[in-house]
PLY file of the C-alpha trace (Angstrom):
ply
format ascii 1.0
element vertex 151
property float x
property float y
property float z
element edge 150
property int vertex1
property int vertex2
end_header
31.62 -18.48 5.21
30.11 -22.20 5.85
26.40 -22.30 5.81
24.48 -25.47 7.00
20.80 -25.86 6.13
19.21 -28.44 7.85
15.74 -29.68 9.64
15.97 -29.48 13.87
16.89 -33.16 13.71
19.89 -33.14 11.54
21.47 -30.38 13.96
24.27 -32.18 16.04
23.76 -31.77 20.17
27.06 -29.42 20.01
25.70 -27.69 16.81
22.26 -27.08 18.66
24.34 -26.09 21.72
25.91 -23.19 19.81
22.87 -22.14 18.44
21.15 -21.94 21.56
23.68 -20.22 23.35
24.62 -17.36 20.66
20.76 -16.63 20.71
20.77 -16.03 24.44
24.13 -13.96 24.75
22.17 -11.71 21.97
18.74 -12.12 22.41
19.05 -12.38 26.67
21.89 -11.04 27.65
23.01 -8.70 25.47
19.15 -6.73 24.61
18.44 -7.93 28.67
15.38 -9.62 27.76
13.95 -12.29 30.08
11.77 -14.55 28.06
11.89 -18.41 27.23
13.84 -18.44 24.04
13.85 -22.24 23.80
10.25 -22.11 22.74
9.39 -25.40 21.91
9.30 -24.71 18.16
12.67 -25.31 16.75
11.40 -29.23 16.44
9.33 -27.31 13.40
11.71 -25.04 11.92
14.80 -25.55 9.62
17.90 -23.46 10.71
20.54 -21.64 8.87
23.81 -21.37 10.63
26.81 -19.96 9.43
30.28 -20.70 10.37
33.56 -18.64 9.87
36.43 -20.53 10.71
34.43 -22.27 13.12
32.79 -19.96 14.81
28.91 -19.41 14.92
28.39 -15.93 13.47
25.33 -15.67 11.99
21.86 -17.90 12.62
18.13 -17.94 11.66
15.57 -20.05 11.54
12.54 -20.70 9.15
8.93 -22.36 9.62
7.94 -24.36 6.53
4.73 -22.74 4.71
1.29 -22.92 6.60
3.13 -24.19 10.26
3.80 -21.33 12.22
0.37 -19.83 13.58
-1.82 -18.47 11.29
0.71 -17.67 8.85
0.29 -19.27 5.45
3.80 -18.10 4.33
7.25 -19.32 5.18
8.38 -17.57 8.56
11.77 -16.31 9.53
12.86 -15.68 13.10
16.02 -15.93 15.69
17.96 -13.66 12.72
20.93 -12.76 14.67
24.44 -12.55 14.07
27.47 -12.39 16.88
28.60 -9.19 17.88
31.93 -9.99 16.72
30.48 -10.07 12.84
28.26 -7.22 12.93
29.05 -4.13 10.79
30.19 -6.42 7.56
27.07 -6.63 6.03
26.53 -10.68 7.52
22.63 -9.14 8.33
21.88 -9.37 4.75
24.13 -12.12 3.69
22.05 -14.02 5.81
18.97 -13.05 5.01
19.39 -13.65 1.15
20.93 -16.66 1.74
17.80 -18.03 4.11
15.38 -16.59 1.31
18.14 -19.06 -1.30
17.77 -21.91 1.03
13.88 -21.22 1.32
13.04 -21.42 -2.56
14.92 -24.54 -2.87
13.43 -26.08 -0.04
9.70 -25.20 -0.63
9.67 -23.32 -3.92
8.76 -19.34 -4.26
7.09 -18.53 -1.41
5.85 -15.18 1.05
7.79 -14.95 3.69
6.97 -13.20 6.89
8.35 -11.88 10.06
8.20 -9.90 13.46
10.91 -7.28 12.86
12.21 -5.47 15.57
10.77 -2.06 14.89
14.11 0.16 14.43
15.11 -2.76 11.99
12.45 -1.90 9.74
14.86 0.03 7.08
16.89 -2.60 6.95
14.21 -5.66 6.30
12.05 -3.01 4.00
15.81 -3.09 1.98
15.17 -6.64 1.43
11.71 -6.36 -0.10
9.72 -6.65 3.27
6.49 -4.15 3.99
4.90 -3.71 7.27
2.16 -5.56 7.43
0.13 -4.62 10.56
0.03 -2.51 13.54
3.41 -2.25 15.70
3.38 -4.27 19.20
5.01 -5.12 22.13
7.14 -8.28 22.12
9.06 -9.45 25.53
9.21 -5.56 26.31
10.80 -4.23 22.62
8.30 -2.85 19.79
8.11 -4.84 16.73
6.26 -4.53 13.45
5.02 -7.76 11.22
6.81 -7.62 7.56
5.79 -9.42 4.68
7.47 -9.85 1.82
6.36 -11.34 -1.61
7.36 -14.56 -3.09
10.25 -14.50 -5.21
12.24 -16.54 -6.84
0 1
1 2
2 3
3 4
4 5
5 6
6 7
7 8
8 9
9 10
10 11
11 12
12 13
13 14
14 15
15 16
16 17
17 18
18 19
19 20
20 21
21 22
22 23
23 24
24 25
25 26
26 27
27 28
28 29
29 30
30 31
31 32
32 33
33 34
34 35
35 36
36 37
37 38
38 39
39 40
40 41
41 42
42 43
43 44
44 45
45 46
46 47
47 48
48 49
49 50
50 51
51 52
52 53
53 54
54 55
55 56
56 57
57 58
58 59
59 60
60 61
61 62
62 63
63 64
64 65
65 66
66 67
67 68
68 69
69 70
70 71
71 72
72 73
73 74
74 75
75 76
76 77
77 78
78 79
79 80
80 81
81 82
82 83
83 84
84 85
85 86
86 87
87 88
88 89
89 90
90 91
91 92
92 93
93 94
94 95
95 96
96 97
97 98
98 99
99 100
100 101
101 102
102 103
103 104
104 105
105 106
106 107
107 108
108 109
109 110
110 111
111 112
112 113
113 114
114 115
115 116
116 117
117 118
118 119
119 120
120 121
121 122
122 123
123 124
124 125
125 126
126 127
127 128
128 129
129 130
130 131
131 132
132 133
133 134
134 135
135 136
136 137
137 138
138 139
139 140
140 141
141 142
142 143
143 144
144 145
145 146
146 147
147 148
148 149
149 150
């Protein structure tokens, strides 16, 4: 596995291509979800791809601390791998290695993010907690999950 850590403006055009498509054949297609999911924010975020034998298989991407909302912690979304990777454990590969990339971009840090709710085990495995009340995003329940700073 490859991983590339970078701001939005160190992302090629064909890197930012592949990103941009994998998230809609998941996040559009695939869960039939009609929303905008170029959301005008990426400009903000870092992004974490990862690349086996050059293939986009596993993405996510990560407001700095105190810029997404009213958020003062770092904020992960778009966590996604390709349906060809799922079932090997790339979920929390990438996760730990976005929470790596995290600490030595900004230091120990909270992280949050808007799980989708039947992911819940899965995130609380990785030292998240729900955080709020459950709601409605683009027509699939989610739940906001915190998770302490660690190093």
């Amino acid at each position: 596995m490859i991983w590339n850590w970078c701001p939005f403006d160190a992302l090629s055009a064909s890197d930012l291509y592949t990103v941009l498509r994998l998230r809609q054949e998941v996040f559009v297609v695939e869960q039939d979800c009609a929303y905008l999911d170029a959301d005008g924010s990426d400009a903000a975020c870092y992004h974490l791809l990862g690349w086996r034998e050059g293939v986009l298989v596993a993405y996510l991407r990560v407001f700095p601390p105190g810029t997404c909302g009213e958020h003062p912690e770092v904020v992960i979304g778009r966590v996604i791998t390709a349906a060809s990777a799922r079932g090997e454990g790339l979920g929390r590969t990438l996760m730990e290695e976005g929470h790596r990339q995290s600490v030595q971009t900004w230091g120990a840090q909270p992280s949050w993010l808007s799980a989708q709710a039947h992911l819940a085990r899965f995130y609380g495995s990785l030292g998240y907690v729900v955080c709020g009340p459950g709601y409605d995003e683009d027509g699939i329940p989610h739940l906001p999950m915190r998770r302490p700073a660690a190093g």
